[in-house]
N, C-alpha and C positions, 0 to 999 in steps of 0.2 A: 261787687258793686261798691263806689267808692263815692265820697264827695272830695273834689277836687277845691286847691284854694291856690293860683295860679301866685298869685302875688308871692309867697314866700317858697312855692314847691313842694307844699303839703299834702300829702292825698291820705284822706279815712278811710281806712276799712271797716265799715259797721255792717255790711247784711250781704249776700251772695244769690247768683240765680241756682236756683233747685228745684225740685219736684217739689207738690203738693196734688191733695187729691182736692178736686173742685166737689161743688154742691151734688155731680150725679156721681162721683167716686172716680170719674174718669183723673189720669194723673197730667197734670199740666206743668209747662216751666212758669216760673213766680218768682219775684223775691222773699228770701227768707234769712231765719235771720242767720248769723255765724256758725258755724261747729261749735264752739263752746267761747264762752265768754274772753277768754285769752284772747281770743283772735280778732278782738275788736280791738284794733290798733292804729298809730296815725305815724309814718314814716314819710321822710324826705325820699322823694325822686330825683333823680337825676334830671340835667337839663334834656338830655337829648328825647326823655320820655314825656318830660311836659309840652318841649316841643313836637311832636308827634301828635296827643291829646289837644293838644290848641288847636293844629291844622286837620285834626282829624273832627271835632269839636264843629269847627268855621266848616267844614265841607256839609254839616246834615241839612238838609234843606225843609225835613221837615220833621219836627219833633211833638211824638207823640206826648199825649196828655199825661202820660205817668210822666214824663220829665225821663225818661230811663235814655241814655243816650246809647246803650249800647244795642242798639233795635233795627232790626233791617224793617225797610220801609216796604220793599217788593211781597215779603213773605207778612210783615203784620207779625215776627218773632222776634223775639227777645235774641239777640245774637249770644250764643252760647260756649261754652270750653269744647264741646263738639267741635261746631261749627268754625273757632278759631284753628281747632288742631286742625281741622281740613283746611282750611287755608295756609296752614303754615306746611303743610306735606305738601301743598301745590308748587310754594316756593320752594322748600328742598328740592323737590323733582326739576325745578328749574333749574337751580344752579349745583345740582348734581351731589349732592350731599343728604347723608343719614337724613330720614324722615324722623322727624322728631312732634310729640304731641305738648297742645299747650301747655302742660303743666309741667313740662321740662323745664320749661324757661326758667320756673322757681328755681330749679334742683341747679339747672347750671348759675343762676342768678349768687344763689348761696353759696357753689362748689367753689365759683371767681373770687367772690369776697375773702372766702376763709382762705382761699390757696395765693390770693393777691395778701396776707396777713391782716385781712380787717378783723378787729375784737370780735371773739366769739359768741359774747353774751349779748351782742349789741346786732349781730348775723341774727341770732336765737330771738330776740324780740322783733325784729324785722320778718320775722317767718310766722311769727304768731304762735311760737312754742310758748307752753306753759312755764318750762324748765330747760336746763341747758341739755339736759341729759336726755332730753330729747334730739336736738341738734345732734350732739355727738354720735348718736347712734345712727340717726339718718346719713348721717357726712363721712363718718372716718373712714370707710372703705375706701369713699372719692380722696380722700387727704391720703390716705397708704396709696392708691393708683397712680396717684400721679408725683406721690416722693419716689415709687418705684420708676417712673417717668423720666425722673431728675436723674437718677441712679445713670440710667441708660444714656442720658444725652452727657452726663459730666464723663462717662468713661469714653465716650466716644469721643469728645473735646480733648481728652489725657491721651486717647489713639494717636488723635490728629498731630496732637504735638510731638509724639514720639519717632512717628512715623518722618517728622522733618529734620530729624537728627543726620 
């Protein structure tokens, strides 16, 4: 769950949707607050995602009284990381590519940055790690995968050239 501040491309993260048990014990989706205090944090977006969040924003036609913009209107539900991950296995299946669940997108969001050279420490608070050494543990496998990646495409570029002798 985020507050959004369009003018500079800011988006807060202070609270997420999750289970709670309501007044008869039954467990319902709710906001609640963070995993731990670290993870209340405020990061720049990219433009392409603000854009996206405007026109997706301008499309609700009707916004329920909690303000919670991520709510489908047909169900009366809180749209959920379920519910994203099944929409986003709809579009895999469409354009024929690995199903992938919402919370990939973090994993590859982070794997881009560190493997495009963005500062690690600066990856590591955009994830809402408490410590770096958290990052690293999650990432360096993906960082060895794809230097073994490199390995394979540069010998194949050193083939190519050999081969035109």
């Amino acid at each position: 769950i985020v507050d959004i501040q369009f003018i500079n491309n800011k988006i807060t993260l202070n609270k997420q949707i999750g289970e709670l048990r309501n007044e008869k014990g039954v467990l319902v989706e709710s906001v609640i607050s963070t995993k731990t205090p670290g993870s209340i944090r405020k990061i720049y977006a990219p433009s392409f995602t603000m854009s996206f969040l405007k026109e997706y924003i301008n499309s609700i036609t009707c916004l329920p009284i909690s303000k919670q913009i991520f709510w489908n209107n047909n169900t009366k539900k809180i749209i959920n990381s379920h519910t994203l991950s099944s929409k986003i296995a709809k579009v895999c299946d469409k354009i024929k590519i690995k199903r992938i669940c919402f919370h990939d997108l973090r994993h590859l969001q982070a794997t881009l940055l560190i493997n495009n050279g963005a500062n690690l420490e600066s990856v590591s608070k955009r994830l809402g790690h408490s410590n770096l050494s958290t990052t690293l543990n999650i990432y360096t496998h993906s960082i060895e995968e794809v230097d073994k990646q490199v390995a394979h495409q540069f010998d194949a570029i050193v083939s190519n050239i050999q081969s035109v002798k």
